[in-house]
ROSE-4610 file (N, C-alpha, C; in Angstrom, 1 decimal, always signed):
// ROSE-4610
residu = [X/X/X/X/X/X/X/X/X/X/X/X/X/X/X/X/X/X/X/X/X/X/X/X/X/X/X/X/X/X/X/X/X/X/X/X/X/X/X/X/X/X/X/X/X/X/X/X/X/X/X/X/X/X/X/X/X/X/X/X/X/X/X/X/X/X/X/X/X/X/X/X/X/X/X/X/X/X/X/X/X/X/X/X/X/X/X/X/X/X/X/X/X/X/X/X/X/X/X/X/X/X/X/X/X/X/X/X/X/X/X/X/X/X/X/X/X/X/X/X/X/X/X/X/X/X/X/X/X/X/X/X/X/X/X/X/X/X/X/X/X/X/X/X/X/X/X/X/X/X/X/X/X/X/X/X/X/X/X/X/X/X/X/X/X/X/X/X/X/X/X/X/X/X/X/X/X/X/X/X/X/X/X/X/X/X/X/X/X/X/X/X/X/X/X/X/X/X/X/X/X/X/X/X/X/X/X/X/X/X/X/X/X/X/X/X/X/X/X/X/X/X/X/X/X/X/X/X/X/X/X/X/X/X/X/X/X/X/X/X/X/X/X/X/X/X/X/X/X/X/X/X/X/X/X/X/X/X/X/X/X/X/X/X/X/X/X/X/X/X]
num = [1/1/1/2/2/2/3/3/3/4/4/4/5/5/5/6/6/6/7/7/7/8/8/8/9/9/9/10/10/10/11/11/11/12/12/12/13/13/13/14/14/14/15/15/15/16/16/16/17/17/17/18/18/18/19/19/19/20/20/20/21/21/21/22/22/22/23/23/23/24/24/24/25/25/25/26/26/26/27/27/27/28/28/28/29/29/29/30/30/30/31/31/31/32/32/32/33/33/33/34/34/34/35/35/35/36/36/36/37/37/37/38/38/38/39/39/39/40/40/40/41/41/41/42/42/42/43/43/43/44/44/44/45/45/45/46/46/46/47/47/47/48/48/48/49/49/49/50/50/50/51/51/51/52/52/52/53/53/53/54/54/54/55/55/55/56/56/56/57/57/57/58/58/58/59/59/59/60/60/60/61/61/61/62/62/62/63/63/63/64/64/64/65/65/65/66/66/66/67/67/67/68/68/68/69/69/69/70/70/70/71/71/71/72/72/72/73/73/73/74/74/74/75/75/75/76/76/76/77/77/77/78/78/78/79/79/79/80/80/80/81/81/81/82/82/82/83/83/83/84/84/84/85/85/85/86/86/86/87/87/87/88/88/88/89/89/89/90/90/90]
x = [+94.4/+95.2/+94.4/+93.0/+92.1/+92.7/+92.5/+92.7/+93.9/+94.8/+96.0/+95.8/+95.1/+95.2/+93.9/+92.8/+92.4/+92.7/+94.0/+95.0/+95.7/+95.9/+96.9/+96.1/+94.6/+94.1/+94.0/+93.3/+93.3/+94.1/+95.3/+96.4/+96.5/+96.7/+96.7/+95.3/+94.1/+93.1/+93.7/+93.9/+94.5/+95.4/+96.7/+97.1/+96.7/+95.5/+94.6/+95.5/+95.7/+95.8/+95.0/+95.0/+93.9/+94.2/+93.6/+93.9/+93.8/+94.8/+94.9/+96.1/+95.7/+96.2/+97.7/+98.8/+100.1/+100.1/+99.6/+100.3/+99.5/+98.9/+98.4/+99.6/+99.6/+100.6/+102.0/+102.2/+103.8/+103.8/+102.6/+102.9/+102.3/+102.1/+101.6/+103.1/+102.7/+104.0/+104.5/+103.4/+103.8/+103.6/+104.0/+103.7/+101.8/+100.6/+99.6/+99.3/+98.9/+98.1/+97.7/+97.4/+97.2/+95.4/+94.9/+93.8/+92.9/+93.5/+92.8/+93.3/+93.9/+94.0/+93.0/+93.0/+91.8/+90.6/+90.1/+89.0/+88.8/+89.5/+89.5/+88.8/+90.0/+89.9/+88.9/+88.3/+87.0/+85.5/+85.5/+85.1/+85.0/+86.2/+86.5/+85.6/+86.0/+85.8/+84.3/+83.0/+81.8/+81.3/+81.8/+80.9/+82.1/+83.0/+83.8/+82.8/+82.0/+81.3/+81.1/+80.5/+80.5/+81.9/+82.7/+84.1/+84.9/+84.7/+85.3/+84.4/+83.0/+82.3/+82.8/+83.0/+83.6/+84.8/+85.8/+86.9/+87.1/+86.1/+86.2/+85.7/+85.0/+84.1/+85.4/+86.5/+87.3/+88.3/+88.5/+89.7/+88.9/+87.6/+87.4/+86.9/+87.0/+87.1/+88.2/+89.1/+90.5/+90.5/+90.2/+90.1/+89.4/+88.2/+87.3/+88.0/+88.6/+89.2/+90.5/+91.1/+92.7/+92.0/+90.9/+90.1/+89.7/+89.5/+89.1/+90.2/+91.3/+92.8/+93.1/+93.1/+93.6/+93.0/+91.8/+90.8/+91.7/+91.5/+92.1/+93.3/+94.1/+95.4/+95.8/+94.7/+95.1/+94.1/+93.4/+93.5/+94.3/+94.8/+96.1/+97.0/+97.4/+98.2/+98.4/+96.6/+96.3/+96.2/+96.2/+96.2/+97.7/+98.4/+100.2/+100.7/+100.3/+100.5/+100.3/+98.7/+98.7/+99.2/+99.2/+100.6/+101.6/+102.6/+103.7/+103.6/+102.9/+101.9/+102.6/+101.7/+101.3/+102.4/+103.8/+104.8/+105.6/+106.0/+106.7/+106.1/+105.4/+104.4/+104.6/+105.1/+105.6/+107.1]
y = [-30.8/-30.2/-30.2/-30.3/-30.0/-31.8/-32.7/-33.7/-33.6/-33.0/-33.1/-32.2/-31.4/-30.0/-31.2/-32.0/-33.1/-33.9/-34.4/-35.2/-34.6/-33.5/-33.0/-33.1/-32.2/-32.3/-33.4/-34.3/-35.4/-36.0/-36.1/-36.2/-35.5/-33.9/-33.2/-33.4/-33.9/-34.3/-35.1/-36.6/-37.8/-37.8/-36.9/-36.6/-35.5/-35.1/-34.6/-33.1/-32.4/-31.1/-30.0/-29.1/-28.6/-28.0/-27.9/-27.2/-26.1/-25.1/-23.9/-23.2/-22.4/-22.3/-22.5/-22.3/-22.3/-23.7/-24.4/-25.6/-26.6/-26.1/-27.0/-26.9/-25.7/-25.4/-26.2/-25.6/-26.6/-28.4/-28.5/-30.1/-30.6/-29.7/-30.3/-31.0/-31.8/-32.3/-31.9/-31.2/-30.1/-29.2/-27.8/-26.1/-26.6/-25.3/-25.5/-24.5/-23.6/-21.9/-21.5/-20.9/-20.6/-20.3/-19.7/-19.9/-21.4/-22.3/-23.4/-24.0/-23.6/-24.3/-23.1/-22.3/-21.7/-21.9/-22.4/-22.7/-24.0/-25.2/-26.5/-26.3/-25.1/-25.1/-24.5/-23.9/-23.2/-24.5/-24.9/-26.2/-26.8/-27.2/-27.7/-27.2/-25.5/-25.5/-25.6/-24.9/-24.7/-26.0/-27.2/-28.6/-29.9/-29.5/-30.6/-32.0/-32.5/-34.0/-34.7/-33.4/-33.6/-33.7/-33.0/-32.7/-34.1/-35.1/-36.1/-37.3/-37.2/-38.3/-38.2/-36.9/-37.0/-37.3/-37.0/-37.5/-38.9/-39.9/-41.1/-41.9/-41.2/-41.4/-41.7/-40.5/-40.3/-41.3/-41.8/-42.6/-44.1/-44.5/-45.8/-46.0/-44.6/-44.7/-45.4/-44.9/-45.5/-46.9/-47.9/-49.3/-49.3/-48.8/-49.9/-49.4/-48.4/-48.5/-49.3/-50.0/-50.1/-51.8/-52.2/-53.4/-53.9/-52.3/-52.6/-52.6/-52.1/-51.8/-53.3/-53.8/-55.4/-56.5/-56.2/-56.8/-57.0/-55.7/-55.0/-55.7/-55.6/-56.2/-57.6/-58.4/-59.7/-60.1/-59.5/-59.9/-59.8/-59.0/-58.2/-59.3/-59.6/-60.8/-62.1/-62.3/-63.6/-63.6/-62.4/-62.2/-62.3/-61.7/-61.9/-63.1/-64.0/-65.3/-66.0/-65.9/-66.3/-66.1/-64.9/-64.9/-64.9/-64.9/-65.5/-67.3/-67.8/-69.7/-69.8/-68.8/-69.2/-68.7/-67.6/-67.6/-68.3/-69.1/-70.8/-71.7/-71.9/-73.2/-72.7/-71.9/-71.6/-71.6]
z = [-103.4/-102.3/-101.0/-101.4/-100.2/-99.3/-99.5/-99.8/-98.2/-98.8/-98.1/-96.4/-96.9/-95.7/-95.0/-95.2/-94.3/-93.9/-94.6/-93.7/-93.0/-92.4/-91.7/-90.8/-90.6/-89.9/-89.2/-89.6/-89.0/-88.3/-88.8/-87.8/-86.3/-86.6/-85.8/-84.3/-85.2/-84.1/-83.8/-84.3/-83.5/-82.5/-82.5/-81.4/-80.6/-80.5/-79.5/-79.4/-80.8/-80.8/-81.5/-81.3/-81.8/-83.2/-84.2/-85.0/-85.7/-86.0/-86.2/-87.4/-88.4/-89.4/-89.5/-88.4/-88.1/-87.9/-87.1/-87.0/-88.0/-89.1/-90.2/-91.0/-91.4/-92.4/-92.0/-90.7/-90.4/-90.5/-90.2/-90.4/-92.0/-92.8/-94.2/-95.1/-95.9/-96.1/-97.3/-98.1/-99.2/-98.9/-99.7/-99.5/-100.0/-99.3/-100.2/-99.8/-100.5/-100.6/-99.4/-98.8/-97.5/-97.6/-98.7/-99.1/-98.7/-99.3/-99.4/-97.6/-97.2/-95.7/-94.7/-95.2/-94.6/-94.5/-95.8/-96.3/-95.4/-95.8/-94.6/-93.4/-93.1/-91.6/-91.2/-91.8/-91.3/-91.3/-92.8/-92.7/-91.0/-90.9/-89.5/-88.8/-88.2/-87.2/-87.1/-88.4/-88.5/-88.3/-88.0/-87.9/-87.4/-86.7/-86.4/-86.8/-86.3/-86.2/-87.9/-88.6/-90.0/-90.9/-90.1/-90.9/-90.5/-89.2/-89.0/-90.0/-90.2/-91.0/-92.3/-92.6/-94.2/-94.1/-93.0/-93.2/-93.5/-92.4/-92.5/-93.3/-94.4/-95.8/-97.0/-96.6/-97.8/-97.0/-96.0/-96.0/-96.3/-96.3/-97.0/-98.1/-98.5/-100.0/-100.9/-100.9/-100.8/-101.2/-99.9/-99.5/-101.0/-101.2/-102.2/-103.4/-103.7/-105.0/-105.0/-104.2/-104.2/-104.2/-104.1/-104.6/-105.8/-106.4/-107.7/-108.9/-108.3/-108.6/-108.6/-107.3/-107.2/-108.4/-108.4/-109.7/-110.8/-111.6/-112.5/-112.7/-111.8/-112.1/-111.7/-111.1/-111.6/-112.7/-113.4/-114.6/-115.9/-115.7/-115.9/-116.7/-115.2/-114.7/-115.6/-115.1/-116.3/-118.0/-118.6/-119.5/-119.9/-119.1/-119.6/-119.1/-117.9/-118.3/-119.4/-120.0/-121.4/-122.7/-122.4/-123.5/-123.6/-122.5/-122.2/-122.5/-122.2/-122.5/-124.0/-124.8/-126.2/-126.6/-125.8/-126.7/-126.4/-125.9/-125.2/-125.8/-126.3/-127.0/-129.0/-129.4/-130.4/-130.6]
């Protein structure tokens, strides 16, 4: 959930507004505890500079897993070609 209340944020920086418990909440795109968007937000405010490196830590994280997903699944691939092969050849 944390996850989510730093994507909002981040948004909310990007278009160069500031952020504050009311307009996190309203632009979150699920309900999330008001606890846990507190918690974020304070994050935030105690170190903006750190709070944007981790942000941009966790959004290229992503990338290298959705790589190793791609992997994954063309071997996948190749394995049910070959046996789709070997069930045509019987």
């Amino acid at each position: 959930m944390q996850d989510i209340v730093i994507a909002t944020i981040s948004k909310l920086l990007a278009t160069n507004k500031q952020p504050n418990v009311a307009l996190v909440k309203a632009n979150l795109p699920q309900p999330v505890p008001m606890p846990i968007i507190i918690d974020v937000l304070a994050r935030y405010k105690q170190n903006p500079s750190e709070f944007e490196r981790q942000t941009l830590k966790q959004v290229q994280q992503p990338e290298q897993t959705s790589s190793a997903s791609q992997t994954q699944l063309d071997r996948i691939e190749a394995k049910l070609d070959k046996l789709l092969s070997l069930l045509e050849n019987k």
